[in-house]
ZADO-1210 file (C-alpha; in nm, 4 decimals, padded with zeros to 6 digits):
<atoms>
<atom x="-00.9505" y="-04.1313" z="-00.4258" code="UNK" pos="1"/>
<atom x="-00.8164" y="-04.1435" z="-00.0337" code="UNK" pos="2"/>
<atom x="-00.4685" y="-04.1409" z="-00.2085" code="UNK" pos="3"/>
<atom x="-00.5289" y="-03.8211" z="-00.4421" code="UNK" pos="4"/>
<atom x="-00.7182" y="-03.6307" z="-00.1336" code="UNK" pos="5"/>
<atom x="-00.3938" y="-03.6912" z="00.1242" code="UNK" pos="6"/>
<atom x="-00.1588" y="-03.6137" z="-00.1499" code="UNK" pos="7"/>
<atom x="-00.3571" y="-03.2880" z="-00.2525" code="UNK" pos="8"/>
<atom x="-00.3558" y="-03.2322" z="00.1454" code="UNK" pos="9"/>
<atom x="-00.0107" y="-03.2452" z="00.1983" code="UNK" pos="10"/>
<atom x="00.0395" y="-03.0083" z="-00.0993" code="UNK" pos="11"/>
<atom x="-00.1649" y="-02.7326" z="00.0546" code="UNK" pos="12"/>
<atom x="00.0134" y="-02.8359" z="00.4055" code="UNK" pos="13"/>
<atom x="00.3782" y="-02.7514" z="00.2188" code="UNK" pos="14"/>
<atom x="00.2753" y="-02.4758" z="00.0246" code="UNK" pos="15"/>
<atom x="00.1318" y="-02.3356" z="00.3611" code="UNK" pos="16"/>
<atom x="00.4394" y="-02.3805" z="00.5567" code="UNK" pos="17"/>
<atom x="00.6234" y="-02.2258" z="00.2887" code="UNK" pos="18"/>
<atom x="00.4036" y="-01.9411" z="00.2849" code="UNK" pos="19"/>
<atom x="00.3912" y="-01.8854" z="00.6603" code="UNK" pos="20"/>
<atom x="00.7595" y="-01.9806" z="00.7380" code="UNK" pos="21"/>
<atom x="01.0548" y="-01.7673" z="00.7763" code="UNK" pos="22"/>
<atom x="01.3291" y="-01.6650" z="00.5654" code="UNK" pos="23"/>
<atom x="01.6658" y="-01.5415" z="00.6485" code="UNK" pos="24"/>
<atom x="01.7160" y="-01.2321" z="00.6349" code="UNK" pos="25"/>
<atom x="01.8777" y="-01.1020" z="00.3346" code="UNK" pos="26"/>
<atom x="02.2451" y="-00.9509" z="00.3738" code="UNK" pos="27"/>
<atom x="02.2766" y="-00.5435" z="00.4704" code="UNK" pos="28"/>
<atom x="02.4212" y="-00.4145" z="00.1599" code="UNK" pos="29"/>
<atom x="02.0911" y="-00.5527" z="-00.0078" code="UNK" pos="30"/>
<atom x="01.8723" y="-00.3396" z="00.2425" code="UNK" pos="31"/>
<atom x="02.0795" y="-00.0544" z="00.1837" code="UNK" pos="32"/>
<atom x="02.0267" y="-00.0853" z="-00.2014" code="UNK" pos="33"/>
<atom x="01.6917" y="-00.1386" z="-00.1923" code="UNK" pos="34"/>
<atom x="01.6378" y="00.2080" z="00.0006" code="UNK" pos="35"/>
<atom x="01.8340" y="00.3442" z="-00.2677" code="UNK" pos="36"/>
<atom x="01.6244" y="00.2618" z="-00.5172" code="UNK" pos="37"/>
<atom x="01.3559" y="00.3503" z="-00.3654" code="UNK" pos="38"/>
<atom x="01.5066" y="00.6710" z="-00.2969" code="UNK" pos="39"/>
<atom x="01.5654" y="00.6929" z="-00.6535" code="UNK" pos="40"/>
<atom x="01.2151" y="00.6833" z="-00.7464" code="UNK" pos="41"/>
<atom x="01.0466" y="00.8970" z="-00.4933" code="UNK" pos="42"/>
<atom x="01.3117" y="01.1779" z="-00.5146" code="UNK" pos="43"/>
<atom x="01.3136" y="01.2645" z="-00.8328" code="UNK" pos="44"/>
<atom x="01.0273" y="01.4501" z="-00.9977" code="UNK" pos="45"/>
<atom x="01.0316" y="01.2569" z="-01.3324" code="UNK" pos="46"/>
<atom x="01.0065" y="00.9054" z="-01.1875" code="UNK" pos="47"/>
<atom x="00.8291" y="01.0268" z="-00.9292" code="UNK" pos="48"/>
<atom x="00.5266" y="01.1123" z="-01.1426" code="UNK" pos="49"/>
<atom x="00.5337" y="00.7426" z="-01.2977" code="UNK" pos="50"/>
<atom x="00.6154" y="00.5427" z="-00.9278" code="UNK" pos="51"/>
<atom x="00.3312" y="00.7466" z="-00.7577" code="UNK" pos="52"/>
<atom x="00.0888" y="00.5381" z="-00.9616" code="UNK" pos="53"/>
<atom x="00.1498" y="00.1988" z="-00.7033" code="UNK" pos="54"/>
<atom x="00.0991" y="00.5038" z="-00.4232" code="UNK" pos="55"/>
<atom x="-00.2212" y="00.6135" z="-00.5527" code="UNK" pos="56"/>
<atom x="-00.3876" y="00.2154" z="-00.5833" code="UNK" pos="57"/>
<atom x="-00.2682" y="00.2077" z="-00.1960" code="UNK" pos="58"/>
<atom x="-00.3976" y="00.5094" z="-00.1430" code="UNK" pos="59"/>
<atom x="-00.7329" y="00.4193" z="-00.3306" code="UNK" pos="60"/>
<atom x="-00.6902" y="00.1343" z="-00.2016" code="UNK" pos="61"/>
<atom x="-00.7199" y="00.2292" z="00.1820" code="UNK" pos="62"/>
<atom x="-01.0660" y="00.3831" z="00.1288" code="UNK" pos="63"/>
<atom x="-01.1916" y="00.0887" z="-00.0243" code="UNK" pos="64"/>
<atom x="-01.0563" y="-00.1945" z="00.2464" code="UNK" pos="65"/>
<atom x="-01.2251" y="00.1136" z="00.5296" code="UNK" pos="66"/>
<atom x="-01.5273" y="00.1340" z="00.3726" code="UNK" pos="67"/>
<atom x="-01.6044" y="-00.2395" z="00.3645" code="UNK" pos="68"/>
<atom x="-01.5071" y="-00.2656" z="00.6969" code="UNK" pos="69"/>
<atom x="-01.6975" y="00.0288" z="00.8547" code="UNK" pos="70"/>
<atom x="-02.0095" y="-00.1967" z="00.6410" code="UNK" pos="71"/>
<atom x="-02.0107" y="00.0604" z="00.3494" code="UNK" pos="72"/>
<atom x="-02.0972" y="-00.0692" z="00.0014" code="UNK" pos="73"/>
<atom x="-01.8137" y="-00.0471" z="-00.2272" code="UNK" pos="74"/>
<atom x="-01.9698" y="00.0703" z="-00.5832" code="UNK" pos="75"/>
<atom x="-01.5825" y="00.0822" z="-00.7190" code="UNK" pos="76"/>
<atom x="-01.2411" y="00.2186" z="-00.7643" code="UNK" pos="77"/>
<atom x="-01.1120" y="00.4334" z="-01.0797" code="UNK" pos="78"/>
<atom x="-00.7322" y="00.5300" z="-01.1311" code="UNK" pos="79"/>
<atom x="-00.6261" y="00.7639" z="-01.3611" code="UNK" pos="80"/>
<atom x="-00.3054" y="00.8462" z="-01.6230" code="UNK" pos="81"/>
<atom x="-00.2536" y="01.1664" z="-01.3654" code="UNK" pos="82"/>
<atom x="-00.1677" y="00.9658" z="-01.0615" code="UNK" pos="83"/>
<atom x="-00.5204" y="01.0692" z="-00.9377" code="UNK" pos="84"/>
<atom x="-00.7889" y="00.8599" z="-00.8440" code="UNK" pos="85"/>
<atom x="-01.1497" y="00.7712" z="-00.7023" code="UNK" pos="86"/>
<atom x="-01.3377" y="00.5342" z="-00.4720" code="UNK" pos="87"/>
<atom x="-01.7145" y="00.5695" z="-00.4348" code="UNK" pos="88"/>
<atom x="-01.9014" y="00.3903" z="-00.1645" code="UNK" pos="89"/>
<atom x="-02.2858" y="00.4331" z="-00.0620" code="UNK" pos="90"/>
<atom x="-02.4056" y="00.4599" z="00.2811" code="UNK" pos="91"/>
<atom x="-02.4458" y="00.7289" z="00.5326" code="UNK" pos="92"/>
<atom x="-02.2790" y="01.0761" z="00.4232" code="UNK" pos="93"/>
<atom x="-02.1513" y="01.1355" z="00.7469" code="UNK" pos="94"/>
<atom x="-02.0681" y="00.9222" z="01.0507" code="UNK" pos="95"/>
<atom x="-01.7705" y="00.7410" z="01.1884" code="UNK" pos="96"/>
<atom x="-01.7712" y="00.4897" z="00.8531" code="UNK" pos="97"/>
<atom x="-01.7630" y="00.7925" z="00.6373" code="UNK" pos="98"/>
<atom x="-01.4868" y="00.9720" z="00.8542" code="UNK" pos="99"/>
<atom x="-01.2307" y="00.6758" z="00.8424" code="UNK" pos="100"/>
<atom x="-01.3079" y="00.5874" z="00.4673" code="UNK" pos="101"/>
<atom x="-01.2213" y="00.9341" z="00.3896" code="UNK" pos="102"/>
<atom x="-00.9222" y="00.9568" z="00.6227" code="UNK" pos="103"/>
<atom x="-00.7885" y="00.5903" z="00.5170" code="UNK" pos="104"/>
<atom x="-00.6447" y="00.7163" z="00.1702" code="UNK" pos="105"/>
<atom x="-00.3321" y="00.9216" z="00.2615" code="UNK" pos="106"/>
<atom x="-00.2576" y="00.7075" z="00.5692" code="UNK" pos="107"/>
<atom x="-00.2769" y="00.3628" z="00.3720" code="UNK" pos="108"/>
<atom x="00.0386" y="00.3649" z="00.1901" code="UNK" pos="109"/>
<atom x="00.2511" y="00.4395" z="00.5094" code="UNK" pos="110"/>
<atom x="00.0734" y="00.2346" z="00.7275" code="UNK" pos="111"/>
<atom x="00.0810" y="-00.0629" z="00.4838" code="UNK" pos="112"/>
<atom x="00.5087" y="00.0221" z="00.4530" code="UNK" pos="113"/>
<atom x="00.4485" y="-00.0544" z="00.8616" code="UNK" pos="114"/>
<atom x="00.2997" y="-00.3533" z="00.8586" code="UNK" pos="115"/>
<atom x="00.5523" y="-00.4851" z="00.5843" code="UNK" pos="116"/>
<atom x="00.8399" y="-00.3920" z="00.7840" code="UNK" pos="117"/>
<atom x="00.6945" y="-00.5935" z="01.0847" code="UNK" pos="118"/>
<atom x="00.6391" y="-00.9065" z="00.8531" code="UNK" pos="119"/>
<atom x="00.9855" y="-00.8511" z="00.6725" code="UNK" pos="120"/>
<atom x="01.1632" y="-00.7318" z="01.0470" code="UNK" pos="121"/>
<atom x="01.0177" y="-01.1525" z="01.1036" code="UNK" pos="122"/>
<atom x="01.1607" y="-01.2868" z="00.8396" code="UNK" pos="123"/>
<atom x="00.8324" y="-01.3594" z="00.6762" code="UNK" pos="124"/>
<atom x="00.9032" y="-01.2613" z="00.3051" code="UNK" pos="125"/>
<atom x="00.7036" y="-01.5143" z="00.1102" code="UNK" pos="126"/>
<atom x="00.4394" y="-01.4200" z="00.3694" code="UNK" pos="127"/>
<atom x="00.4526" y="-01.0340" z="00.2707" code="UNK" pos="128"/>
<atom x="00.5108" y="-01.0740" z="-00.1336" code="UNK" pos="129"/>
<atom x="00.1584" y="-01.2914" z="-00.0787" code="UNK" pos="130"/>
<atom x="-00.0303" y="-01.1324" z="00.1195" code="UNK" pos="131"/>
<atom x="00.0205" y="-00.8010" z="-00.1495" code="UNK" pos="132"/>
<atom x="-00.0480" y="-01.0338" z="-00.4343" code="UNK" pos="133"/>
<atom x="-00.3977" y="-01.1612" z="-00.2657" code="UNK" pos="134"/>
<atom x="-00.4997" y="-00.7560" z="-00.2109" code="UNK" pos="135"/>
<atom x="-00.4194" y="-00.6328" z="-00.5304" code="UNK" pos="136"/>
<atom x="-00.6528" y="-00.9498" z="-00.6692" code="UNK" pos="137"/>
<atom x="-00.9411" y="-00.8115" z="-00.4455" code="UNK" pos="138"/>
<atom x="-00.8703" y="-00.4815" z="-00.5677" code="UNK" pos="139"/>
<atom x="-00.9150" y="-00.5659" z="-00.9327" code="UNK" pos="140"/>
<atom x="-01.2325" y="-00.7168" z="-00.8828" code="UNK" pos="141"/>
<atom x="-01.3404" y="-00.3128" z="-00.7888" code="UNK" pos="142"/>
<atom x="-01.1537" y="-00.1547" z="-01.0650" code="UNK" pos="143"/>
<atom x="-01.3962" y="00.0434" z="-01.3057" code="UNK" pos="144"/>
<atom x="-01.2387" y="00.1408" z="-01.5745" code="UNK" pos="145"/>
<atom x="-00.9175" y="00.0144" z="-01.7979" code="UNK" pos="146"/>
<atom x="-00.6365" y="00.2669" z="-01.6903" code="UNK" pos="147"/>
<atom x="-00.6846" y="00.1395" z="-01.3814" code="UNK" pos="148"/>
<atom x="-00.6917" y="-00.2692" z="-01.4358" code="UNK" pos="149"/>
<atom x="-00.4191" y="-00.2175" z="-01.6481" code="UNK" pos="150"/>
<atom x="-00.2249" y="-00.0743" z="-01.3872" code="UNK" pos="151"/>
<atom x="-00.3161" y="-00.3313" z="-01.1020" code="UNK" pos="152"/>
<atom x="-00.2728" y="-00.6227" z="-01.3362" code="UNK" pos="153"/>
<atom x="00.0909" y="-00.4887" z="-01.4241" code="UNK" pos="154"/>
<atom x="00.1960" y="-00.4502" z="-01.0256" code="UNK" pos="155"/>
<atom x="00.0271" y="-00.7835" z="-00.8991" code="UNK" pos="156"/>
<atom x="00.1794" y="-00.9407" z="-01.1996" code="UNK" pos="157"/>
<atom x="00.4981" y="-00.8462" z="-01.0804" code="UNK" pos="158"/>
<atom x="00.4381" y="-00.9803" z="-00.7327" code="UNK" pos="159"/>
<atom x="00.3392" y="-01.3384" z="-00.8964" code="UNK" pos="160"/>
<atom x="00.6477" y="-01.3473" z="-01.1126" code="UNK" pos="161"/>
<atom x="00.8864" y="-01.2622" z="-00.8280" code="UNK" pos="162"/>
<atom x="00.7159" y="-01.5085" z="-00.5680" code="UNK" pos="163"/>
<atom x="00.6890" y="-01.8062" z="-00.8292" code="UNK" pos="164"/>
<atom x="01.0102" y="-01.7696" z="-01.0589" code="UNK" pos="165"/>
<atom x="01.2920" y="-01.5157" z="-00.8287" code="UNK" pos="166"/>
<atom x="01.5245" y="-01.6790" z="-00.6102" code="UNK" pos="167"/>
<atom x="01.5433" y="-01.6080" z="-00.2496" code="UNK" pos="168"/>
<atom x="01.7788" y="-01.3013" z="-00.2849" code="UNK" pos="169"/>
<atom x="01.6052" y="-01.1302" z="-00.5458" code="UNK" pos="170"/>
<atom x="01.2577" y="-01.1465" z="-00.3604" code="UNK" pos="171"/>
<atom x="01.4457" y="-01.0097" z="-00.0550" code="UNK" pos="172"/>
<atom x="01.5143" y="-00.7135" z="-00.2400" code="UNK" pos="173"/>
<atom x="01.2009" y="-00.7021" z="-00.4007" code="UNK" pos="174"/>
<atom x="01.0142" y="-00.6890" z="-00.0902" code="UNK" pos="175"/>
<atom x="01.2593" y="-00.4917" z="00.0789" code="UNK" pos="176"/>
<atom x="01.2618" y="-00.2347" z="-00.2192" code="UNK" pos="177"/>
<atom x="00.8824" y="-00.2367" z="-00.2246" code="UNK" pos="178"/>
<atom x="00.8030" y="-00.1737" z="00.1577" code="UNK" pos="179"/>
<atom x="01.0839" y="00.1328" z="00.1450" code="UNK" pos="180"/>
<atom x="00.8478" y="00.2638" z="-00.1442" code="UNK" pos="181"/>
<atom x="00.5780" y="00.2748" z="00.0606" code="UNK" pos="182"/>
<atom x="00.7542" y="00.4003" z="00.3726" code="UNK" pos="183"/>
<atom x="00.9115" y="00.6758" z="00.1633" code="UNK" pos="184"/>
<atom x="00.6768" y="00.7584" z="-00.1168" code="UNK" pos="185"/>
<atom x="00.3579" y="00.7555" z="00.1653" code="UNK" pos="186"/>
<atom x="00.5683" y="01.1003" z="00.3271" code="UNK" pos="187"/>
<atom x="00.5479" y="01.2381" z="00.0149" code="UNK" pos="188"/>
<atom x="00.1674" y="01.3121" z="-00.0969" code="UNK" pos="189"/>
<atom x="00.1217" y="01.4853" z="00.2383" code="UNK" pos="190"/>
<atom x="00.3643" y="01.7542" z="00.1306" code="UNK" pos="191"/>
<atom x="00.2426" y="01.8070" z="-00.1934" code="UNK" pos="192"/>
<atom x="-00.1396" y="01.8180" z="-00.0542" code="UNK" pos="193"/>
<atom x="-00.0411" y="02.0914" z="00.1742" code="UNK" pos="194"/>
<atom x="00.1580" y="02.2725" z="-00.1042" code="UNK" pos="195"/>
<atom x="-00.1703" y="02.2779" z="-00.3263" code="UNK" pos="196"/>
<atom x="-00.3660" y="02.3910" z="-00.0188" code="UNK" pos="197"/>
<atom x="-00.1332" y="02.6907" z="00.0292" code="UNK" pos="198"/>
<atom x="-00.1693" y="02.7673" z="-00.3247" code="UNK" pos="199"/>
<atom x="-00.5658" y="02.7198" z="-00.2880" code="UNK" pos="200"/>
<atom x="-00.6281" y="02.4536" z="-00.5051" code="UNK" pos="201"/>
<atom x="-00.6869" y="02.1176" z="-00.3934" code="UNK" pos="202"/>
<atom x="-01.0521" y="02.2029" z="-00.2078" code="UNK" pos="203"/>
<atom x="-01.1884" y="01.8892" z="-00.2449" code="UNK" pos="204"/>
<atom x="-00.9100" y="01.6965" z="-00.0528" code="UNK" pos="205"/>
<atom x="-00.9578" y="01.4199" z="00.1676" code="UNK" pos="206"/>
<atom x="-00.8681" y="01.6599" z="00.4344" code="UNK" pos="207"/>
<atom x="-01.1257" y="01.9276" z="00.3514" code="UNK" pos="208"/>
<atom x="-01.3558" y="01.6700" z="00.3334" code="UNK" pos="209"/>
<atom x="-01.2552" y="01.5273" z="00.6700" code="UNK" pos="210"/>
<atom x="-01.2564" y="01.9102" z="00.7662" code="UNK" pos="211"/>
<atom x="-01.6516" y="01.8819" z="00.6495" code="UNK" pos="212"/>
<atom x="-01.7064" y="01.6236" z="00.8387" code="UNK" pos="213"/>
<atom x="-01.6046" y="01.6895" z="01.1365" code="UNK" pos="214"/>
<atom x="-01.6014" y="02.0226" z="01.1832" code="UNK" pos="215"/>
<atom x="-01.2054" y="02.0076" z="01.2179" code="UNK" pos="216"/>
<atom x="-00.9776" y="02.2653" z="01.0463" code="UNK" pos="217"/>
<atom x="-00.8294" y="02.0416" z="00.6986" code="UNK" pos="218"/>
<atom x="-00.4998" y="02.1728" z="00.8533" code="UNK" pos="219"/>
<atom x="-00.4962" y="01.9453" z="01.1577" code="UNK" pos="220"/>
<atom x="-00.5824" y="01.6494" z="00.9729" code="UNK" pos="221"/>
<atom x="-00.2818" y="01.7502" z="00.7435" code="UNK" pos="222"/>
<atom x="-00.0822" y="01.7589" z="01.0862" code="UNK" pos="223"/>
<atom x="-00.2186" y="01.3397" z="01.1075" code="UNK" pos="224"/>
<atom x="-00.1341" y="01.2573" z="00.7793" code="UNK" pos="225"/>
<atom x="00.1978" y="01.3739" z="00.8292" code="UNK" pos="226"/>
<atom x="00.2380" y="01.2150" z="01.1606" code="UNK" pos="227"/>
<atom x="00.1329" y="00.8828" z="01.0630" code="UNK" pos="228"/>
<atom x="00.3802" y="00.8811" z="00.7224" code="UNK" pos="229"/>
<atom x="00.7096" y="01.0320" z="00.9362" code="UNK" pos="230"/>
<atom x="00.6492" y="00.7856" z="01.2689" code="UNK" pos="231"/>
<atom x="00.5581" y="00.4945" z="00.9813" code="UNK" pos="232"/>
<atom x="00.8840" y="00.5865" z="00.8307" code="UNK" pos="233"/>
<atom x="01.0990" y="00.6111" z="01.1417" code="UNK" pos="234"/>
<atom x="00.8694" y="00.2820" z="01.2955" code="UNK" pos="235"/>
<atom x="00.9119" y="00.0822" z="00.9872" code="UNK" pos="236"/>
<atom x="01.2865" y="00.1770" z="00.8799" code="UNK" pos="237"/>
<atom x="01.3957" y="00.0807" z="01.1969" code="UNK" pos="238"/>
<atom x="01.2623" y="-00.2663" z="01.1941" code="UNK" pos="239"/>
<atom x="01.4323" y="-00.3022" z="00.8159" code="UNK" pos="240"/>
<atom x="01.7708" y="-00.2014" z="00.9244" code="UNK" pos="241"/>
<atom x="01.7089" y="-00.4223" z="01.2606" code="UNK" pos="242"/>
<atom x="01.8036" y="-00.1195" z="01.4662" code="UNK" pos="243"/>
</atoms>
């Protein structure tokens, strides 16, 4: 029994360290591709309306992690075959907790490209590709409806696969490819939110609600949301071209 405990123990101690360790860091032409592709995604309308899916569960995503830390209850999260989706949460209609739940959702995807460029500017790779495997498990759990487990399923399955089965190369450029995504495709909803606005649709955005709220025009929260994807983009690109 003492036998099967220390060998079980020194498992978890080696799968730790390879978890938490560093890797090297992957070559520059592989950098450099994988902004290209995820230029090639964002860029273009037609794969942009299929790629904007994994921006809308981080988006999504963002007001759910916010509520349960401002101690809102998280009732559940819906995505939808129109890149749209919804998180519902009970507590107080108003309040600081209400505020950065609802302000969470355009900010998440860019601020999440951040923090993987800090973990990938450290060489911690395995580290990152884990670490968004283990949220988009907690995210499924609050998934309500079958669009949207489909689509979570399908995007942490691809994490698992390419942190059990890839080589070290390929889940360079996996990671680096996926935090570009969110650097880049977090700038973009901004844009098209204000576009709708000037067209005067869109009155039930997270920054008229913010607007609501607080009593602060929807326009200057647009103004944040921008701010936080460009200086996330300039922040974060920096650290993956280790300039």
């Amino acid at each position: 029994m003492e036998a099967m405990v220390s060998t079980a123990s020194a498992s978890l101690a080696s799968l730790w360290d390879e978890v938490s360790g560093t890797q090297p860091d992957p070559d520059v032409w592989v950098v450099v591709a994988a902004l290209a592709a995820a230029v090639a995604v964002v860029v273009p309308q037609v794969l942009w309306r299929l790629s904007r899916n994994a921006i809308t569960i981080a988006h999504e995503g963002g007001h759910g992690l916010v509520a349960l830390l401002t101690g809102r209850t998280l009732t559940g999260i819906r995505l939808h075959s129109d890149t749209s989706g919804l998180t519902v949460s009970r507590g107080k209609p108003h309040g600081i907790g209400m505020i950065l739940t609802a302000a969470a959702g355009y900010t998440a995807p860019p601020l999440l490209g951040l923090g993987g460029a800090a973990l990938l500017g450290a060489g911690r790779i395995t580290l990152l590709l884990w670490l968004a495997t283990a949220l988009l498990v907690a995210m499924l759990v609050v998934i309500r409806n079958a669009y949207g487990a489909v689509s979570v399923l399908g995007t942490g399955g691809t994490f698992v696969l390419v942190s059990w089965l890839a080589g070290p190369q390929v889940q360079a450029a996996f990671a680096y490819a996926v935090v570009w995504f969110l650097l880049l495709g977090g700038v973009r909803p901004a844009f098209e939110l204000q576009a709708k606005r000037s067209r005067g649709g869109a009155g039930d955005s997270d920054a008229d609600q913010l607007s609501r709220l607080t009593h602060v025009p929807a326009g200057l929260w647009l103004f944040l949301f921008h701010a936080v994807s460009l200086c996330s983009l300039m922040g974060g690109g920096r650290w993956l071209l280790g300039v």
